[in-house]
C-alpha positions as CSV (number, residue, x, y, z in Angstrom):
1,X,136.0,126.7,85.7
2,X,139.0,127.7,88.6
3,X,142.1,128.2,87.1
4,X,143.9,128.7,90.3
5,X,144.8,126.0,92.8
6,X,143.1,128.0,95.6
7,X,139.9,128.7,93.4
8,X,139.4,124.9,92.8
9,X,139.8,124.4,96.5
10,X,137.1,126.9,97.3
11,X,134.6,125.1,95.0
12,X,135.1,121.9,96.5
13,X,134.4,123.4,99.9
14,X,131.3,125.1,98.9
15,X,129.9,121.9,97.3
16,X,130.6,120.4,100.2
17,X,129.1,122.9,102.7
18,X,126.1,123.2,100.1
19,X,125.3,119.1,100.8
20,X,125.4,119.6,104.2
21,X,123.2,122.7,104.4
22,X,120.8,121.3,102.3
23,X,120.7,118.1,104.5
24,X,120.0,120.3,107.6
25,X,117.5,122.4,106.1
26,X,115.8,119.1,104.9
27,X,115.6,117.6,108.7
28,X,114.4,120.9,109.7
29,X,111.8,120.6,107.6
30,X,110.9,116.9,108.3
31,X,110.7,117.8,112.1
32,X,108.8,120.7,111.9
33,X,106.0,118.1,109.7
34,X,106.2,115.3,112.2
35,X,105.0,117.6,114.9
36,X,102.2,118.8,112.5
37,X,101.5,115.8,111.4
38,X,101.4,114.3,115.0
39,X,99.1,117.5,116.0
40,X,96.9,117.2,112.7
41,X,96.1,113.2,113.0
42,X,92.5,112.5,113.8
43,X,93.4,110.2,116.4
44,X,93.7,111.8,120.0
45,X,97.6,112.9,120.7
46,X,99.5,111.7,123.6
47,X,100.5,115.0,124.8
48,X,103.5,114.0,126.1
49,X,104.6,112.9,122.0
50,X,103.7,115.9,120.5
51,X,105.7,117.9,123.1
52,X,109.0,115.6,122.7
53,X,108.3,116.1,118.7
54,X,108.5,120.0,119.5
55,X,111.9,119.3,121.8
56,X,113.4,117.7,118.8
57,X,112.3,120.1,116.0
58,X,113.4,123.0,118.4
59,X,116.8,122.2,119.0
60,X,117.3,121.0,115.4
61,X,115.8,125.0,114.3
62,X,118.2,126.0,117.4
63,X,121.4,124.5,116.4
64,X,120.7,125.8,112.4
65,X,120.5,129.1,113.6
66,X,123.5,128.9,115.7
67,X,125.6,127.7,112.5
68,X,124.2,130.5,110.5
69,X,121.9,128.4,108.6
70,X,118.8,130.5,108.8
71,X,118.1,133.9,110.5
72,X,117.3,133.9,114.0
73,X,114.0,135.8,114.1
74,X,112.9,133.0,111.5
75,X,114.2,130.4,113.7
76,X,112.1,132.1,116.7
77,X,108.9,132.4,114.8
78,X,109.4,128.9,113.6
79,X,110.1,127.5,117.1
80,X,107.4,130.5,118.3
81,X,104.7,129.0,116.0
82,X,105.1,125.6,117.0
83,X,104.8,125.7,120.3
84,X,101.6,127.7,119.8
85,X,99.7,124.6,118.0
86,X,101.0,122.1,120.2
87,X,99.6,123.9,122.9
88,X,96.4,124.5,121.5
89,X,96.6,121.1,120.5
90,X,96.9,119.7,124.3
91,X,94.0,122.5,125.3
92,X,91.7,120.7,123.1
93,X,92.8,117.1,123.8
């Protein structure tokens, strides 16, 4: 455990940053599955929902990379590899 005052305060900062990291990694996720899941369903996909399900999980991979959540080539291949099935999702619909 800390001894000093300044080592207790740095726990309690990383526990808190820790809960809010995990909570933006967890929407990430959660975005990046609706749009798979929209793009998966067998009913036909409104195009126009799968591409505003993209906008959201791209900015949400956008701002996490901007607070130095995750890496930014991972952030461009997630966004990169997205965009590539909702496309050839819209082809085929």
């Amino acid at each position: 455990m800390a001894n000093t005052k300044s080592a207790k305060k740095r726990v309690l900062q990383t526990a808190k940053r820790q809960l809010r990291n995990q909570s933006r990694k967890s929407s990430i996720k959660t975005a990046v599955k609706k749009v798979i899941l929209a793009i998966d369903s067998t009913e036909l996909i409104d195009a126009t929902t799968a591409k505003s399900l993209l906008t959201l999980a791209e900015s949400k991979i956008a701002r996490a990379k901007n607070k130095g959540l995750i890496h930014r080539n991972t952030a461009a291949r997630k966004i990169s590899r997205l965009a590539k099935k909702v496309a050839a999702a819209t082809r085929t619909a």
